[in-house]
C-alpha positions, -999 to +999 in steps of 0.1 A: +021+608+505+042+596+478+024+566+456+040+538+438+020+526+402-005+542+386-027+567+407-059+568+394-095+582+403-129+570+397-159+592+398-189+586+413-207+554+401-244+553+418-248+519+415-238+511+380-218+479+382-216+474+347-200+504+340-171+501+369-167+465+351-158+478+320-139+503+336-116+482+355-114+459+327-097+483+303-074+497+338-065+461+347-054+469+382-021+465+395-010+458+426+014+489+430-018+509+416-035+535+442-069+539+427-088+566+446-126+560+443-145+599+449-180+581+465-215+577+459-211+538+451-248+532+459-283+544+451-301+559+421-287+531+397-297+491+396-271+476+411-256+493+442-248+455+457-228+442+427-204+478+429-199+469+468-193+435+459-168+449+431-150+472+454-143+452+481-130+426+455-108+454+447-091+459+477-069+428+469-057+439+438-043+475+442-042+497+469-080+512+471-084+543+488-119+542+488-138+578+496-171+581+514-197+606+495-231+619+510-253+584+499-230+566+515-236+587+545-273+586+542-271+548+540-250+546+576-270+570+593-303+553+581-297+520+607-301+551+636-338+560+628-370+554+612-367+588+604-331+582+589-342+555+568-372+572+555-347+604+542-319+578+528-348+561+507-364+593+495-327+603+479-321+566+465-321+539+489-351+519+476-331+510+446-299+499+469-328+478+488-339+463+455-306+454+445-303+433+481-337+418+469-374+425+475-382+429+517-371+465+512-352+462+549-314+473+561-313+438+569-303+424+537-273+445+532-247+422+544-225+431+574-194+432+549-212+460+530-216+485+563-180+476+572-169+487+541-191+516+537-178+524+578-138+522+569-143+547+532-122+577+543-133+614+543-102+624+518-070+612+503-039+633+495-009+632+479+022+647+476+010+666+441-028+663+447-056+658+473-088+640+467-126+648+485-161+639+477-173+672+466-164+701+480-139+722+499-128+752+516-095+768+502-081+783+533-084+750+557-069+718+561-086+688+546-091+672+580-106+711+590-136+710+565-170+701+572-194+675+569-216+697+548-192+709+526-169+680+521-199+655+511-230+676+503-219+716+488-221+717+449-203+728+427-230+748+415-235+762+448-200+771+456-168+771+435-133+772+455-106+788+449-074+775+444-064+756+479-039+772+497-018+736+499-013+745+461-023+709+456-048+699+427-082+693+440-101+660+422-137+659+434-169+643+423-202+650+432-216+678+405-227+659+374-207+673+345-229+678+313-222+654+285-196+634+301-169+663+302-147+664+331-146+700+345-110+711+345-102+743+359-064+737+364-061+741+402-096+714+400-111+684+385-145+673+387-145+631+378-184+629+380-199+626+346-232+617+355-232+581+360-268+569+373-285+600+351-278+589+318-243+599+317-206+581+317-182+564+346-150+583+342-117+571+356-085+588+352-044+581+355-038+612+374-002+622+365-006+616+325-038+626+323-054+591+305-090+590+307-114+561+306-151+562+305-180+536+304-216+538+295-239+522+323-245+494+298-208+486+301-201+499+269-164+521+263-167+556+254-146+561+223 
């Protein structure tokens, strides 16, 4: 796919609405802009309502191709069971519930907030570059990898190749130590680790301009 504008990506936030703020603040989205957001929009940080309530504002103002990451899989899956709920809370989900105020229920989360979580996409690509939560692997198609791998393998755990599309990988999900984007050539790693202390990084994909934001809301210099 072939974008018009700016393409940009934005690692993942964990709640920190301040920090996306002053990140699209400096960007100013335009509407010929395709800005690729890499997941994890909720949990772990303070305010995982006001960064739902910031993204969906953002689908009006550029073309958002939003991606779902492993908490916001967690957070689906936990209206199924008790036992769902229990395991989405444990990773982070109380403090998505205490951003929706004090009952600690699914039940506050309004119904625009699961339809947007429900329409995020598994991946994005390009004609130069293709985008994915966290992980892939090099010799299948994006639509071929698996749930596991594409929103839960590290990193750490397991580091690809070079994918056999020759595209450039950008992928979130393994904090990067001191707010350093990992950039193997072939691969870029946009989480910085926002909700752990760290930065919210964006980047214009072709030039290579970086942004980043303290969870305060402060610009990194």
């Amino acid at each position: 796919m072939k974008t018009a504008g700016r393409l940009i990506a934005i690692g993942d936030i964990h709640g920190c609405s301040l920090a996306l703020q002053a990140l699209l603040d400096a960007i100013q989205p335009r509407l010929d802009d395709t800005i690729v957001t890499l997941g994890d929009y909720v949990d772990v940080g303070i305010d995982s309502k006001g960064v739902l309530d910031q993204l969906i504002e953002l689908e009006g103002r550029c073309h958002l191709m939003p991606l779902r990451g492993n908490h916001e899989e967690l957070m689906l899956r936990a209206r199924l069971s008790q036992a769902d709920f229990e395991v989405w809370n444990h990773i982070g989900g109380i403090a998505t519930l205490d951003s929706y105020g004090d009952t600690g229920q699914l039940d506050q989360v309004p119904a625009p907030h699961f339809e947007f979580l429900e329409r995020c996409r598994d991946d994005f690509e390009t004609d130069s570059h293709f985008f994915i939560h966290a992980n892939y692997y090099p010799n299948r198609r994006l639509a071929e990898q698996d749930s596991r791998t594409r929103f839960w393998l590290s990193l750490d755990d397991q580091l690809p190749g070079r994918h056999f599309s020759g595209k450039t990988a950008i992928v979130g999900h393994t904090p990067q130590p001191e707010g350093q984007i990992l950039n193997l050539g072939y691969l870029m790693c946009l989480d910085t680790g926002c909700g752990y202390g760290g930065l919210l990084t964006a980047m214009e994909v072709r030039s290579g301009k970086i942004w980043q934001a303290d969870e305060r809301g402060q610009l990194a210099e």
